[in-house]
VOBA-637577 format. One record per atom (N, C-alpha, C): atom name; residue number from 1; residue in three letters; x, z, y. Coordinates in steps of 0.1 Angstrom, whole numbers, plus 5000, padded with zeros to 4 digits. Each point is the difference from the previous one (the first is absolute). Example, Ala and Ser with C-alpha at 12.3 -4.5 7.8 and 13.67 -1.06 7.14 Angstrom:
<atoms>
<atom><atom>N</atom><seq>1</seq><type>ALA</type><X>5132</X><Z>5078</Z><Y>4943</Y></atom>
<atom><atom>CA</atom><seq>1</seq><type>ALA</type><X>4991</X><Z>5000</Z><Y>5012</Y></atom>
<atom><atom>C</atom><seq>1</seq><type>ALA</type><X>5009</X><Z>5000</Z><Y>5012</Y></atom>
<atom><atom>N</atom><seq>2</seq><type>SER</type><X>4996</X><Z>4993</Z><Y>5011</Y></atom>
<atom><atom>CA</atom><seq>2</seq><type>SER</type><X>5009</X><Z>5000</Z><Y>5011</Y></atom>
<atom><atom>C</atom><seq>2</seq><type>SER</type><X>4992</X><Z>5008</Z><Y>5011</Y></atom>
</atoms>
This chain:
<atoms>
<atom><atom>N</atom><seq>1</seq><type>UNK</type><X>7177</X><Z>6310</Z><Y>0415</Y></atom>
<atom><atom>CA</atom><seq>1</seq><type>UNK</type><X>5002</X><Z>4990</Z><Y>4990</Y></atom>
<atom><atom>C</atom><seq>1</seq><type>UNK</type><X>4986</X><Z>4995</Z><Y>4994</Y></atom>
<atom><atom>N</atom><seq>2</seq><type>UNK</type><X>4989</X><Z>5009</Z><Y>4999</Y></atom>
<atom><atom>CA</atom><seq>2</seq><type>UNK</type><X>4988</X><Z>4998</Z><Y>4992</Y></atom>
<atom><atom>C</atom><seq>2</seq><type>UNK</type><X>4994</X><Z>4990</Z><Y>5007</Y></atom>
<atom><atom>N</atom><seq>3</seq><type>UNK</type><X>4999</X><Z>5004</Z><Y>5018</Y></atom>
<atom><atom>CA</atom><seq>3</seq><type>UNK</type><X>4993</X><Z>4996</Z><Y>5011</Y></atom>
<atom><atom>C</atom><seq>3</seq><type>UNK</type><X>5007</X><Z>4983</Z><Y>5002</Y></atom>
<atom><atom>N</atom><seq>4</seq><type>UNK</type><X>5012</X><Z>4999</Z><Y>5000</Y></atom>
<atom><atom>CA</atom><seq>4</seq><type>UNK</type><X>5003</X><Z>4988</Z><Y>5004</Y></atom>
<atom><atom>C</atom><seq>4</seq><type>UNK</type><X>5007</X><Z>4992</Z><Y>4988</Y></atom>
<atom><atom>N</atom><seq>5</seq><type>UNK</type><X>5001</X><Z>5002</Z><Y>4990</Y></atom>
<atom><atom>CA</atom><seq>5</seq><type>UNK</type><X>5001</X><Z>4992</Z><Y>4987</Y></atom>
<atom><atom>C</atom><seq>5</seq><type>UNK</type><X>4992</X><Z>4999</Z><Y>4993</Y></atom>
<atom><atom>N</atom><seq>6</seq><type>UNK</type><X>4989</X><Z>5010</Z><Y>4999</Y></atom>
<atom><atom>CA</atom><seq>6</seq><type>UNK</type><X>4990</X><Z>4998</Z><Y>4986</Y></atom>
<atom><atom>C</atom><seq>6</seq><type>UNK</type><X>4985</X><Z>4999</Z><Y>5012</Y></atom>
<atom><atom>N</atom><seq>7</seq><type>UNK</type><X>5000</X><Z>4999</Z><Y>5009</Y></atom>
<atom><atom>CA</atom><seq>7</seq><type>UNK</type><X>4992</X><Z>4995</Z><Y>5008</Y></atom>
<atom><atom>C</atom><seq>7</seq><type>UNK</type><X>4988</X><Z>5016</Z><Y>5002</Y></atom>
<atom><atom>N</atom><seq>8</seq><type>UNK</type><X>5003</X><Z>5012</Z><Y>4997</Y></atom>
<atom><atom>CA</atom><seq>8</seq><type>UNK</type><X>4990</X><Z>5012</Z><Y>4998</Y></atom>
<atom><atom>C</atom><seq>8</seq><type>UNK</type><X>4995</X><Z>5000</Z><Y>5016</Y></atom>
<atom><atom>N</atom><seq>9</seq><type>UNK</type><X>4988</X><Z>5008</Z><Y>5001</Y></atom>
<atom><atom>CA</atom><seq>9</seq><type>UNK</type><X>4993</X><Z>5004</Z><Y>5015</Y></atom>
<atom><atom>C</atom><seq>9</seq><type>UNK</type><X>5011</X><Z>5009</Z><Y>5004</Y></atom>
<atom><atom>N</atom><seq>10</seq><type>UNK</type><X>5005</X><Z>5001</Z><Y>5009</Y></atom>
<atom><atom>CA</atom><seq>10</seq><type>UNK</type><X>5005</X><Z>5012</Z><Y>5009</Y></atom>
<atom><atom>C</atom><seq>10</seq><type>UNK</type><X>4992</X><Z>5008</Z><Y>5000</Y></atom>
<atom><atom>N</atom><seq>11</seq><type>UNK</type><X>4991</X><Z>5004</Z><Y>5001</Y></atom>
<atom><atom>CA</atom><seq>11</seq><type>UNK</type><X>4992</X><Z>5009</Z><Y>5005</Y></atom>
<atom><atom>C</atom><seq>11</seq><type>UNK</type><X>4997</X><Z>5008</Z><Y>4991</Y></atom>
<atom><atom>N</atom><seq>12</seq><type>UNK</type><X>4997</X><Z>4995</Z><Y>4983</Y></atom>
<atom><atom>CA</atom><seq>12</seq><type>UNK</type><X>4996</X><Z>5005</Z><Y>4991</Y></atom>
<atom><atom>C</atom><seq>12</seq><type>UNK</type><X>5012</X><Z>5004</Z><Y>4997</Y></atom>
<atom><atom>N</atom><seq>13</seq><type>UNK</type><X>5012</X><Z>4997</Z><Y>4998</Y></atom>
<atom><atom>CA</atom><seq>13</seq><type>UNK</type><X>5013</X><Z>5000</Z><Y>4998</Y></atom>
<atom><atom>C</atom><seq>13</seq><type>UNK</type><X>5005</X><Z>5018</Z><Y>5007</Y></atom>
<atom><atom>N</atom><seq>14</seq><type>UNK</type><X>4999</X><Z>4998</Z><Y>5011</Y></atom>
<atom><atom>CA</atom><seq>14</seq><type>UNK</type><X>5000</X><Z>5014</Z><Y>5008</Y></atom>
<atom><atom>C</atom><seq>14</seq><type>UNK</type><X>4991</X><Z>5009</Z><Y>4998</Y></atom>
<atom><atom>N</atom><seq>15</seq><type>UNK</type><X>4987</X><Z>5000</Z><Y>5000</Y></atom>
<atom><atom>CA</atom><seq>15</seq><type>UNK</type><X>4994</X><Z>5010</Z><Y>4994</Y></atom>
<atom><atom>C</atom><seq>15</seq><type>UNK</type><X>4998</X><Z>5004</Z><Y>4985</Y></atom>
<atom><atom>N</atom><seq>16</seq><type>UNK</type><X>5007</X><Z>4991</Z><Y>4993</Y></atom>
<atom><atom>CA</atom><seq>16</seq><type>UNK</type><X>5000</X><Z>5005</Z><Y>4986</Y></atom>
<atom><atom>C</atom><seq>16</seq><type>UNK</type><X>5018</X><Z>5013</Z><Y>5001</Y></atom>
<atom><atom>N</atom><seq>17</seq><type>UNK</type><X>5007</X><Z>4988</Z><Y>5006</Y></atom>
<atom><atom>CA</atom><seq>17</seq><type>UNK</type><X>5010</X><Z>5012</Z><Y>5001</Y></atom>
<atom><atom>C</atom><seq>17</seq><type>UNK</type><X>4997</X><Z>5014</Z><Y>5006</Y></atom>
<atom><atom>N</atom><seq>18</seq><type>UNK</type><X>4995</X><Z>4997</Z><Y>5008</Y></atom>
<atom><atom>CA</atom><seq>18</seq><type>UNK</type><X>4998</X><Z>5021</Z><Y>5005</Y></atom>
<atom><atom>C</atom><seq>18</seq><type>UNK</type><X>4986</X><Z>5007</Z><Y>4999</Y></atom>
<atom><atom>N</atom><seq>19</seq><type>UNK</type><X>4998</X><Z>4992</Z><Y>4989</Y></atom>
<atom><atom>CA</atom><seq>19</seq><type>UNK</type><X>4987</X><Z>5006</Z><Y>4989</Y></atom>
<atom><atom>C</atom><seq>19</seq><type>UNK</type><X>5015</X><Z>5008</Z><Y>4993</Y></atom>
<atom><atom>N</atom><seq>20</seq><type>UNK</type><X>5003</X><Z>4992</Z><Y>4989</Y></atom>
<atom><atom>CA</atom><seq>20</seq><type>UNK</type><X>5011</X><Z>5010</Z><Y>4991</Y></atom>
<atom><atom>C</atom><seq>20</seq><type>UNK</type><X>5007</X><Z>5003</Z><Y>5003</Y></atom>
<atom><atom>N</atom><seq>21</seq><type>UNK</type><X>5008</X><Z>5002</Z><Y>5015</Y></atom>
<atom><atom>CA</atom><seq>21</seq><type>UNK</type><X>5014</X><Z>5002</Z><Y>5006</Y></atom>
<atom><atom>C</atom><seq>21</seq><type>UNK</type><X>4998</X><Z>5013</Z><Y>5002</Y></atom>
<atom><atom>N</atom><seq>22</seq><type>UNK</type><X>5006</X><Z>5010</Z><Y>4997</Y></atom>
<atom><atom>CA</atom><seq>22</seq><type>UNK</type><X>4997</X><Z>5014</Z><Y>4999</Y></atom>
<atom><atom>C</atom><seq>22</seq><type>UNK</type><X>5017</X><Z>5010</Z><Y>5016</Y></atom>
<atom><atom>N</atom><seq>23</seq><type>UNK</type><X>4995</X><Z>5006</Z><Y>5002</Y></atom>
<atom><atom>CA</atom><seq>23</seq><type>UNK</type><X>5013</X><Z>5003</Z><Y>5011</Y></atom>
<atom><atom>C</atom><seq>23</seq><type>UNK</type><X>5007</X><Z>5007</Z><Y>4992</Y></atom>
<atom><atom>N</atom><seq>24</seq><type>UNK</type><X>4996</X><Z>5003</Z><Y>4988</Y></atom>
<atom><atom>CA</atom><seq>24</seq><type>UNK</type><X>5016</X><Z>5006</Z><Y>4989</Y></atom>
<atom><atom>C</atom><seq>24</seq><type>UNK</type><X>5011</X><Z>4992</Z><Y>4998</Y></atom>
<atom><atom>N</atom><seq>25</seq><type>UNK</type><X>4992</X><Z>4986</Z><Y>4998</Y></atom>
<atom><atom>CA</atom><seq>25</seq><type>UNK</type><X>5010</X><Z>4992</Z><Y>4997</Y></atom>
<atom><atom>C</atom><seq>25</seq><type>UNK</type><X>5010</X><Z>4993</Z><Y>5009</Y></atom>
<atom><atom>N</atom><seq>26</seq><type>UNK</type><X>4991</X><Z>5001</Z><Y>5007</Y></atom>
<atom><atom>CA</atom><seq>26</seq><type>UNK</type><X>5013</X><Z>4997</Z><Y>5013</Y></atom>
<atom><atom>C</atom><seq>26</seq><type>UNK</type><X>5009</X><Z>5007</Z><Y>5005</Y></atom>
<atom><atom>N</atom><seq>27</seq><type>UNK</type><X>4995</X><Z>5017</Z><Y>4998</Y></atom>
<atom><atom>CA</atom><seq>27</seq><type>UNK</type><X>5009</X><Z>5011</Z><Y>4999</Y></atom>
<atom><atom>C</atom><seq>27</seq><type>UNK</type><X>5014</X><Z>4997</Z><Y>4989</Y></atom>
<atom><atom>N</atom><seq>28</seq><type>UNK</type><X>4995</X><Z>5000</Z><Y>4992</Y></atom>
<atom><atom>CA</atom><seq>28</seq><type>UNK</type><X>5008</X><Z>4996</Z><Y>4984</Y></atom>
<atom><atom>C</atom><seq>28</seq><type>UNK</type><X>5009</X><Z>4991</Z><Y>5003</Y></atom>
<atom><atom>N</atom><seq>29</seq><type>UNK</type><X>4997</X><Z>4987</Z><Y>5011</Y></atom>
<atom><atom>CA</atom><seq>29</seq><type>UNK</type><X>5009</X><Z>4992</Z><Y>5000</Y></atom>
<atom><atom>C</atom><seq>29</seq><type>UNK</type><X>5011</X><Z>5005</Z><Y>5008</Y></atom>
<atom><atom>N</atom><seq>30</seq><type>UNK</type><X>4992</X><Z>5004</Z><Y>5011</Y></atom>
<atom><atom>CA</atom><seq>30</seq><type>UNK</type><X>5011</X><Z>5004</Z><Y>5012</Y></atom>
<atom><atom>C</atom><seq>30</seq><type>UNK</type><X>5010</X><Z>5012</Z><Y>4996</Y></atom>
<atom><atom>N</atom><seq>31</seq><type>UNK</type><X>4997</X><Z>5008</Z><Y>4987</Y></atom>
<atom><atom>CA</atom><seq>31</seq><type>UNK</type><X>5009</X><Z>5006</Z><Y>4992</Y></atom>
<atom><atom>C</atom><seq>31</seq><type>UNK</type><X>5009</X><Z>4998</Z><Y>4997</Y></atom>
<atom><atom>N</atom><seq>32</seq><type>UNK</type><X>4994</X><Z>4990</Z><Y>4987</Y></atom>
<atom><atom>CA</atom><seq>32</seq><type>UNK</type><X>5009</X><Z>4992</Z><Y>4993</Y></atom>
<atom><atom>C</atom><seq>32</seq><type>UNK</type><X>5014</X><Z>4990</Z><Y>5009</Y></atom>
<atom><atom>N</atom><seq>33</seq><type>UNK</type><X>4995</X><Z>4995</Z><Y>5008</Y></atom>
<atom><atom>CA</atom><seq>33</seq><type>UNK</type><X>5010</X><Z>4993</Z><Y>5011</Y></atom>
<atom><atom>C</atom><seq>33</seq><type>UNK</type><X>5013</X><Z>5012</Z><Y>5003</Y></atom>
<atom><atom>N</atom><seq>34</seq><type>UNK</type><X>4990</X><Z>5008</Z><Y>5006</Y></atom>
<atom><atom>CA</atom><seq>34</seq><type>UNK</type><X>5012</X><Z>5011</Z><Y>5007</Y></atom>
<atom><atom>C</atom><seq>34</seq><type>UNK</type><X>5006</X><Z>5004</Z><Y>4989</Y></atom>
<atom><atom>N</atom><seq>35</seq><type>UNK</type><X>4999</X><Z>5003</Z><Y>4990</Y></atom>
<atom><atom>CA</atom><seq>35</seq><type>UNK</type><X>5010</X><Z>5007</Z><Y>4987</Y></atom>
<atom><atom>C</atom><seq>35</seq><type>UNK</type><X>5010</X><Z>4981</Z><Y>4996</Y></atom>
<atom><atom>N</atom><seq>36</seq><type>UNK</type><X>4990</X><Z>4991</Z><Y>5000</Y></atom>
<atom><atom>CA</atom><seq>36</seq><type>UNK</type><X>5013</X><Z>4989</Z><Y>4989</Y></atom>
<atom><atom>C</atom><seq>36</seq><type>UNK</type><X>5009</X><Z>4999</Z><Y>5016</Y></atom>
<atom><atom>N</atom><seq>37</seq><type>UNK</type><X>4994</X><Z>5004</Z><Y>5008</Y></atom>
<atom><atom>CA</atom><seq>37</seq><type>UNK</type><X>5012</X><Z>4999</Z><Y>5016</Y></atom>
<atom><atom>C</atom><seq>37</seq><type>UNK</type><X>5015</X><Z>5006</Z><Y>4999</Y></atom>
<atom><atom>N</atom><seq>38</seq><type>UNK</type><X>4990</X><Z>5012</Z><Y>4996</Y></atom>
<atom><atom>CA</atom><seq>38</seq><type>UNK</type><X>5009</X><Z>5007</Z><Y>5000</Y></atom>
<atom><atom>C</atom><seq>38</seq><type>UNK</type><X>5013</X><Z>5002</Z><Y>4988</Y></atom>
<atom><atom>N</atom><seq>39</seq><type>UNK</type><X>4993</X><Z>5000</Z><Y>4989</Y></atom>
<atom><atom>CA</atom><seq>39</seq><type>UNK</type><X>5008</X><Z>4994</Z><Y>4989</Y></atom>
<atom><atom>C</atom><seq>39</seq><type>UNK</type><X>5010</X><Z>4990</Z><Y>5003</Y></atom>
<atom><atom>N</atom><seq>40</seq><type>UNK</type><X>4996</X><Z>4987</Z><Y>5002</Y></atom>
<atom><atom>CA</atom><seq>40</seq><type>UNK</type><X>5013</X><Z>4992</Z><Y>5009</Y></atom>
<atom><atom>C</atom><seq>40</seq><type>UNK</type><X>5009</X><Z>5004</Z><Y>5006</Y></atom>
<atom><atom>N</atom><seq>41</seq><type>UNK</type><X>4995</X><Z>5007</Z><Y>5012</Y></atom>
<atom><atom>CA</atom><seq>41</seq><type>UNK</type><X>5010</X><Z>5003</Z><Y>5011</Y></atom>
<atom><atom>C</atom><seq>41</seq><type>UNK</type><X>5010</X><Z>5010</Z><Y>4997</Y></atom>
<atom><atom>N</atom><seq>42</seq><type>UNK</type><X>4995</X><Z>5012</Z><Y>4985</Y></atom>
<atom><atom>CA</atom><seq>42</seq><type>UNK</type><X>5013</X><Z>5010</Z><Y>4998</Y></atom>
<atom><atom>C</atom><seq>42</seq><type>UNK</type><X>5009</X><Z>4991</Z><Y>4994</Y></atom>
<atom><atom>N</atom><seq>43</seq><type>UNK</type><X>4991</X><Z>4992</Z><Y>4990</Y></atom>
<atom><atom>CA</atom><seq>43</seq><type>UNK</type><X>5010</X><Z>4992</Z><Y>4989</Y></atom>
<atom><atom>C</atom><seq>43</seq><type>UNK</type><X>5011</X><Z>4994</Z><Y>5005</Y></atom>
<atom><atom>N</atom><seq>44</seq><type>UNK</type><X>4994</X><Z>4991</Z><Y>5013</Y></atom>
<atom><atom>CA</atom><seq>44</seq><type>UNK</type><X>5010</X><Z>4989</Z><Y>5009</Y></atom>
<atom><atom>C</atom><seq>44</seq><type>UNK</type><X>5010</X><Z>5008</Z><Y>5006</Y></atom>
<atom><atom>N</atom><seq>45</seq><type>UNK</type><X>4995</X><Z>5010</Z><Y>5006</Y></atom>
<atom><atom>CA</atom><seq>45</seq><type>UNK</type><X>5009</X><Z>5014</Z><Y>5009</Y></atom>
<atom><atom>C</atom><seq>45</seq><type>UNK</type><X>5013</X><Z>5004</Z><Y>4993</Y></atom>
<atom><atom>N</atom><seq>46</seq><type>UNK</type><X>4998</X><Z>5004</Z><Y>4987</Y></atom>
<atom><atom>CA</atom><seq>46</seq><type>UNK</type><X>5006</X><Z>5007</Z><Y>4989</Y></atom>
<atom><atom>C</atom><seq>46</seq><type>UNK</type><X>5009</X><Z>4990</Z><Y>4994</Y></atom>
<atom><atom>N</atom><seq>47</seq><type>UNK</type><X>4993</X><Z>4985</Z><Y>4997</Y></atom>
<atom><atom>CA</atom><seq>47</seq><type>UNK</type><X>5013</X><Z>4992</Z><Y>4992</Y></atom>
<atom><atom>C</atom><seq>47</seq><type>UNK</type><X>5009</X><Z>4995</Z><Y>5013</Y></atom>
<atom><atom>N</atom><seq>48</seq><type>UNK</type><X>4992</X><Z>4999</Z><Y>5010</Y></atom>
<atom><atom>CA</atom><seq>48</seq><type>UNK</type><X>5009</X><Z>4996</Z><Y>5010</Y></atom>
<atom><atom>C</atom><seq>48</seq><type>UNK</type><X>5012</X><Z>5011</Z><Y>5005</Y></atom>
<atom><atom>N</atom><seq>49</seq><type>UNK</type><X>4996</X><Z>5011</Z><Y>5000</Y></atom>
<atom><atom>CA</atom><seq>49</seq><type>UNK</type><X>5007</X><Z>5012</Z><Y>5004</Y></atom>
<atom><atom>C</atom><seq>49</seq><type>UNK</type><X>5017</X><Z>4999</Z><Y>4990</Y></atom>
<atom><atom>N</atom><seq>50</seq><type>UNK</type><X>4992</X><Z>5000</Z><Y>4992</Y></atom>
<atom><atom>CA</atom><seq>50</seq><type>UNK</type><X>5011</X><Z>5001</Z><Y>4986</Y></atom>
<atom><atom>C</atom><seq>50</seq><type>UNK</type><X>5011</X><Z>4987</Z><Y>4994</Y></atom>
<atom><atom>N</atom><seq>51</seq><type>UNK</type><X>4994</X><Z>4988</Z><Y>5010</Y></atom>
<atom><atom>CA</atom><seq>51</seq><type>UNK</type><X>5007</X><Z>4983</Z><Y>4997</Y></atom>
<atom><atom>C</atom><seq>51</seq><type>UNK</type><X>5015</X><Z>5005</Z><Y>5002</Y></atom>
<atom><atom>N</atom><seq>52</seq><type>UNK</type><X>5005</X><Z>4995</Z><Y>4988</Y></atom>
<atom><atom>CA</atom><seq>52</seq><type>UNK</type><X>5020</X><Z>4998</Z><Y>5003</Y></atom>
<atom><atom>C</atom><seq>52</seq><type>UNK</type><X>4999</X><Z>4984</Z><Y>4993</Y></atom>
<atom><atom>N</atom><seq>53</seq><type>UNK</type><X>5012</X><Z>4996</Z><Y>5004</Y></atom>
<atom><atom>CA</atom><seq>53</seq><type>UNK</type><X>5006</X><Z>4986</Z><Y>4995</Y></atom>
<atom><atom>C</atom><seq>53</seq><type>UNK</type><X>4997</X><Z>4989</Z><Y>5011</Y></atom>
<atom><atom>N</atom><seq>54</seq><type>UNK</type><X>4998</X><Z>5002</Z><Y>5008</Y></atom>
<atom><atom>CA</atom><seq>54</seq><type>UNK</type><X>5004</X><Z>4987</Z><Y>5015</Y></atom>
<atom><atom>C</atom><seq>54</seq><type>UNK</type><X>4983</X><Z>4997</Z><Y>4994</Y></atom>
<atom><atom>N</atom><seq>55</seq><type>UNK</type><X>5000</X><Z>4983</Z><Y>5005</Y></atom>
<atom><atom>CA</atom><seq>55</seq><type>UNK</type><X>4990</X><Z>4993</Z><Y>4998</Y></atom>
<atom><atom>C</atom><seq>55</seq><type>UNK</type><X>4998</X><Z>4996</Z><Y>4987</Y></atom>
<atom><atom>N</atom><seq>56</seq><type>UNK</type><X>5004</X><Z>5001</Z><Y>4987</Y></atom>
<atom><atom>CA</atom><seq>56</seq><type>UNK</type><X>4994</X><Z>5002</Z><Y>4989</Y></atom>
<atom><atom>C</atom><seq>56</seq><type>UNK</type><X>4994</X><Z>5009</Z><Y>4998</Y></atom>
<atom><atom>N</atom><seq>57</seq><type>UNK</type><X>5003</X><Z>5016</Z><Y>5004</Y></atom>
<atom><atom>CA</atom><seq>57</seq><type>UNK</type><X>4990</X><Z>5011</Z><Y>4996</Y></atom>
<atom><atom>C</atom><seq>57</seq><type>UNK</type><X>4987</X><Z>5002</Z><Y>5007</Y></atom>
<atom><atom>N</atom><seq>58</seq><type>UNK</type><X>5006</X><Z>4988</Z><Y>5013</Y></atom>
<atom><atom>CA</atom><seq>58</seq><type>UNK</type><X>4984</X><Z>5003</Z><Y>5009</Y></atom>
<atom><atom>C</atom><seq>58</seq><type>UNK</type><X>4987</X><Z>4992</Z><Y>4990</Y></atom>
<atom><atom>N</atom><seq>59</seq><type>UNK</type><X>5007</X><Z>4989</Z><Y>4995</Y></atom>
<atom><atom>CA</atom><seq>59</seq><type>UNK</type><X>4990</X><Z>4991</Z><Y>4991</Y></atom>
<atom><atom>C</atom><seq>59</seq><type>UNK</type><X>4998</X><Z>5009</Z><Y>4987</Y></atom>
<atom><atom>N</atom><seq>60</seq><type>UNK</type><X>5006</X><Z>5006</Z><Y>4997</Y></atom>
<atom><atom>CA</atom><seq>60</seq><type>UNK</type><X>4998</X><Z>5005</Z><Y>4986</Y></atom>
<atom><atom>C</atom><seq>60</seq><type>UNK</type><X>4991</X><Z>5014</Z><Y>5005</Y></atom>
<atom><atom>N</atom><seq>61</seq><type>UNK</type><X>5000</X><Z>5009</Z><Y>5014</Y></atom>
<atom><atom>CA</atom><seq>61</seq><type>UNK</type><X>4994</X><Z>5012</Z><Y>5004</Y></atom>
<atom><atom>C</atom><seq>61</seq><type>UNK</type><X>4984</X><Z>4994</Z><Y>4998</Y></atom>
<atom><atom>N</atom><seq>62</seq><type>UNK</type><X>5001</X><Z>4987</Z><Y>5008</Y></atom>
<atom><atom>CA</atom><seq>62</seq><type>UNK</type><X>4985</X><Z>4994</Z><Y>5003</Y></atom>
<atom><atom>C</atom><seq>62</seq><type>UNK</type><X>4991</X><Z>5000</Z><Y>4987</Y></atom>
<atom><atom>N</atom><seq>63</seq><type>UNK</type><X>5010</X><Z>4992</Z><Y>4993</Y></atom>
<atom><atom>CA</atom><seq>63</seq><type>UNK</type><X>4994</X><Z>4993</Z><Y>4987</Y></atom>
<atom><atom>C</atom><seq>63</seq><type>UNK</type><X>4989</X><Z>5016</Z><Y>4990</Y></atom>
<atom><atom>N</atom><seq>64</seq><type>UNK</type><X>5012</X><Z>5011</Z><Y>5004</Y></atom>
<atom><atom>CA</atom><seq>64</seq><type>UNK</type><X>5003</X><Z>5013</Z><Y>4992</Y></atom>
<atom><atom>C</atom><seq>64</seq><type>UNK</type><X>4983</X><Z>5007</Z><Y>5006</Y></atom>
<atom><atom>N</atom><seq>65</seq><type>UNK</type><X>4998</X><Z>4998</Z><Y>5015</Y></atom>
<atom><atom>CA</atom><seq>65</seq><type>UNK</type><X>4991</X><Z>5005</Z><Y>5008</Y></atom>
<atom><atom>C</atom><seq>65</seq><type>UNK</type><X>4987</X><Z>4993</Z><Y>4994</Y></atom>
<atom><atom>N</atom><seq>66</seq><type>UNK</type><X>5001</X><Z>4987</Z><Y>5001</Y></atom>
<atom><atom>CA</atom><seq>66</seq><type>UNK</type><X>4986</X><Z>4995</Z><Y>5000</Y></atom>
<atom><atom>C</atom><seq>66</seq><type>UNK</type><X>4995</X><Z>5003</Z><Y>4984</Y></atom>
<atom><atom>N</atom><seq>67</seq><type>UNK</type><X>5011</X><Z>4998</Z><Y>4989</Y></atom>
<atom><atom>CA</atom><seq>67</seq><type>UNK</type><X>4991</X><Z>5007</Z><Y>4992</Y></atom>
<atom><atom>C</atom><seq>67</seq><type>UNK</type><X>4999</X><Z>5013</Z><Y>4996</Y></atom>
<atom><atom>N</atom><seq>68</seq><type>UNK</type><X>5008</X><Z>5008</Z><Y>5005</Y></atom>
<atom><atom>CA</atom><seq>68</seq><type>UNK</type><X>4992</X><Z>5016</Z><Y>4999</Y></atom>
<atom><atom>C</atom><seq>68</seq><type>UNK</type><X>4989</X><Z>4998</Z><Y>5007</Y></atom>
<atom><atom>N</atom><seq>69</seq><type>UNK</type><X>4993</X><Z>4995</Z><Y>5010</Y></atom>
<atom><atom>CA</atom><seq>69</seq><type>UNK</type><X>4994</X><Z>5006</Z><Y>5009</Y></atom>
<atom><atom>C</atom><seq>69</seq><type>UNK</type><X>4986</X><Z>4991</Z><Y>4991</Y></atom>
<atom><atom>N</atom><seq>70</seq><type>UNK</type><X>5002</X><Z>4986</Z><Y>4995</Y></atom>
<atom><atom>CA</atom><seq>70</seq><type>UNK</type><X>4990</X><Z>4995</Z><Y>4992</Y></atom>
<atom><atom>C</atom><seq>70</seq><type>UNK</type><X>5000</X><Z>5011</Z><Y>4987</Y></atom>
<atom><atom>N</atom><seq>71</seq><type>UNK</type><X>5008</X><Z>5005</Z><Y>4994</Y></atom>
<atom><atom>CA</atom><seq>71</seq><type>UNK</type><X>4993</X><Z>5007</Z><Y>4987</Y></atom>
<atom><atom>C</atom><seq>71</seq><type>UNK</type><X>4994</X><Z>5012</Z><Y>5011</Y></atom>
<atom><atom>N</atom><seq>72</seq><type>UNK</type><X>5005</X><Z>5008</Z><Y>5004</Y></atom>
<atom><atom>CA</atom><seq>72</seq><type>UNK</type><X>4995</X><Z>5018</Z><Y>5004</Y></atom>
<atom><atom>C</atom><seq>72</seq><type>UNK</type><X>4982</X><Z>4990</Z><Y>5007</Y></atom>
<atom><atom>N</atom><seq>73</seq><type>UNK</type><X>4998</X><Z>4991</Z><Y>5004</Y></atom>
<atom><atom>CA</atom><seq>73</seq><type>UNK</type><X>4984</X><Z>4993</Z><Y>5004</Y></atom>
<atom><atom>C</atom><seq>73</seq><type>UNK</type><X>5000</X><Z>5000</Z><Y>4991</Y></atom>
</atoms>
């Protein structure tokens, strides 16, 4: 975005990033990913497991899933 909107050097751009880009943090991210993953997929698993009522409860399972899974992130 910097490089092609705000007109920055690429080159300075890239070496300023992996001046401070540390390999924890990329660790941390690839963490963080696999846990909010996984969080989803029991939530989705679980409300879906448990859906009664035809095609209303699938809408209301969904509804029920996406925000547990937004509060427990």
């Amino acid at each position: 975005m910097s490089v092609n909107l705000l007109g920055s050097n690429p080159t300075i751009y890239m070496r300023r990033t992996f001046d401070y880009l540390d390999l924890e943090d990329i660790y941390i991210g690839l963490f963080k990913a696999c846990i909010f993953g996984m969080i989803i997929a029991v939530v989705g698993c679980y409300q879906g497991f448990n859906t009664q009522g035809g095609a209303e409860g699938v809408g209301k399972a969904t509804t029920r899933a996406v925000v547990m899974s937004s509060l427990l992130i």
